[in-house]
C-alpha positions as CSV (number, residue, x, y, z in Angstrom):
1,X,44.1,-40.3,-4.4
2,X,45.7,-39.5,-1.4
3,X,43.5,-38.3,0.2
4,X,40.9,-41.6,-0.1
5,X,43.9,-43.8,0.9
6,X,44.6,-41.6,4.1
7,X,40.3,-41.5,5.0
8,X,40.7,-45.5,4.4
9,X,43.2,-45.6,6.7
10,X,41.2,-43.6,9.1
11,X,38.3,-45.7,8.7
12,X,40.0,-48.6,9.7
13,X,41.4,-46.6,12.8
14,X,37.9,-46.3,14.0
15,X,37.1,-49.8,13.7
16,X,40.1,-50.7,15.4
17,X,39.2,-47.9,18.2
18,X,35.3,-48.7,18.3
19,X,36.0,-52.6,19.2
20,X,38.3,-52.1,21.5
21,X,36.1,-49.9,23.4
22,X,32.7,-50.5,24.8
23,X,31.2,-47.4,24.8
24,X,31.3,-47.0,21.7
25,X,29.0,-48.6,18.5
26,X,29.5,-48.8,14.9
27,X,27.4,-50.5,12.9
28,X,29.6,-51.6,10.0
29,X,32.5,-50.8,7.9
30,X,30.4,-48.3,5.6
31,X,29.7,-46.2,8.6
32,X,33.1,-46.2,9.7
33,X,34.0,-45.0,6.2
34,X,31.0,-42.3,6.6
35,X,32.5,-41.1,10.1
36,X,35.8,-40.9,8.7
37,X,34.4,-38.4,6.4
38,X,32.4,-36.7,8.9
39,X,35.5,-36.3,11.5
40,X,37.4,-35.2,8.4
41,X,34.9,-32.1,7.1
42,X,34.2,-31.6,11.1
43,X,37.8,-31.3,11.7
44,X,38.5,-28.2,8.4
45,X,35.1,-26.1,9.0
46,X,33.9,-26.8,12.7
47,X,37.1,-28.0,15.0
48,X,39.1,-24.8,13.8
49,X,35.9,-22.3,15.1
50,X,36.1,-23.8,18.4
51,X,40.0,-23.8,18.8
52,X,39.4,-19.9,18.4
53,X,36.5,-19.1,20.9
54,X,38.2,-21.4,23.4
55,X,41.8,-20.0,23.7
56,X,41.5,-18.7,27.2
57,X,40.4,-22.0,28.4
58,X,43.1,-23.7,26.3
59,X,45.8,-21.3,27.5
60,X,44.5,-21.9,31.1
61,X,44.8,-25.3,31.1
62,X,47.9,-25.7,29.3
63,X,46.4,-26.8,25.7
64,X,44.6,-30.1,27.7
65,X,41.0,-28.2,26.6
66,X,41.5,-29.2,23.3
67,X,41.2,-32.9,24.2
68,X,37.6,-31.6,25.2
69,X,37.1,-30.1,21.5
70,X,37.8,-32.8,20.0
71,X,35.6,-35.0,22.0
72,X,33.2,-32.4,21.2
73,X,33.9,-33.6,17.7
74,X,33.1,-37.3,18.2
75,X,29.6,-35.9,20.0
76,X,29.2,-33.9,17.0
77,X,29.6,-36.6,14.1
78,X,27.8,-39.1,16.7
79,X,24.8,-37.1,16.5
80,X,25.3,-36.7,12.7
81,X,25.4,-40.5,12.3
82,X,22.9,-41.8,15.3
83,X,22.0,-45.0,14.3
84,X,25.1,-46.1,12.6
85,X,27.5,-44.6,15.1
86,X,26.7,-43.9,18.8
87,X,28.9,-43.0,21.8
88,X,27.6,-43.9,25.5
89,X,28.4,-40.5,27.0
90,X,31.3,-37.4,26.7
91,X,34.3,-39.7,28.7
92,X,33.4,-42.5,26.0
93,X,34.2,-39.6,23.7
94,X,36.9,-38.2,24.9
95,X,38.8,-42.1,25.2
96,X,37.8,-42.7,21.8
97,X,39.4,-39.4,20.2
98,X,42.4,-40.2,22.4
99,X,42.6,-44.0,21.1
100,X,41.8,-42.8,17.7
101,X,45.0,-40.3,17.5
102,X,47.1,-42.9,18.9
103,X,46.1,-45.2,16.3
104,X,45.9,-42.7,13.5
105,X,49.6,-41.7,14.7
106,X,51.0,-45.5,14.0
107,X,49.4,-45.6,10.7
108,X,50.7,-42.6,9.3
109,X,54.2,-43.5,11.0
110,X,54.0,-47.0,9.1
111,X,52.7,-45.4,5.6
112,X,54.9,-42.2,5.4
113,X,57.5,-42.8,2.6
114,X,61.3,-41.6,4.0
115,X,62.9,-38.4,2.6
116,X,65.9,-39.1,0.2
117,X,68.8,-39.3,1.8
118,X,71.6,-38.5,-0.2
119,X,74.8,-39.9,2.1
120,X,77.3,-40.0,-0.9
121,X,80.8,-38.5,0.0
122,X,81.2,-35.4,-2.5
123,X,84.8,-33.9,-2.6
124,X,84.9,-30.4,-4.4
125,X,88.2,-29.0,-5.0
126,X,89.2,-25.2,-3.9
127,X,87.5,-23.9,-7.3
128,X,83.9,-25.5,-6.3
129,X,84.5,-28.8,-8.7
130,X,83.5,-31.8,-8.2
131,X,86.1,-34.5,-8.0
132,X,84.5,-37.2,-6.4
C-alpha cells in the first residue's frame, strides 16, 4: 500500500515538474502514473547497472556523472513512453531529473511520519528501579 501511495506521489511530482518545464510533454495524468512506474522499475534493474560500469567517471568527477545517469534514465523511459511522454533533448533531461528530485524530496519530507520521541524524565534509583 505503500508503495502505490509513494508512485502516486511521484506521479504528481512529474506533473508538477513537466508544466513547469517546456521541454518536456506529458500527455495526461495516466501517463504520468505510467512513467512513475517506468522511472521506478528503471531505477531497481537498469539505473544500478550503470552506476557500476561508470565508477571511474563518477569518481572523476566527484559523483556529478550520476546526474548524467539519471538523465539517461528520463531518455530511457521517454523512449519507452514516446507519444505520451517526450523530452526535447538530453539538458531537458537532465533539468527535469533535477526538478524531479527536488520535488520528490519535499514530498517525502511533508509525508514522512516523525519517530517517537519519548522525552519523559525517568529517575531510576542506584539498584536500576524506576521511581519516576
Amino acid at each position: 500500500m505503500n508503495f502505490i501511495i509513494k508512485l502516486f506521489l511521484n506521479a504528481i511530482a512529474v506533473v508538477i515538474t513537466a508544466y513547469l518545464l517546456p521541454g518536456v510533454h506529458l500527455m495526461d495524468f495516466w501517463n504520468a502514473f505510467l512513467l512513475a512506474a517506468v522511472l521506478a522499475l528503471l531505477n531497481v534493474s537498469i539505473k544500478p547497472l550503470l552506476i557500476f560500469l561508470t565508477i571511474p567517471a563518477t569518481i572523476f568527477t566527484l559523483g556529478l556523472f550520476l546526474l548524467v545517469i539519471n538523465a539517461l534514465i528520463i531518455e530511457i523511459a521517454a523512449w519507452i513512453l514516446t507519444p505520451g511522454f517526450t523530452v526535447r533533448s538530453f539538458w531537458w533531461a537532465l533539468l527535469f531529473s533535477i526538478l524531479l528530485s527536488v520535488i520528490n524530496g519535499l514530498f517525502e519530507r511533508l509525508t514522512v511520519k516523525p519517530n517517537h520521541r519519548d522525552d519523559s524524565v525517568k529517575v531510576f534509583d542506584k539498584d536500576g528501579n524506576r521511581i519516576a
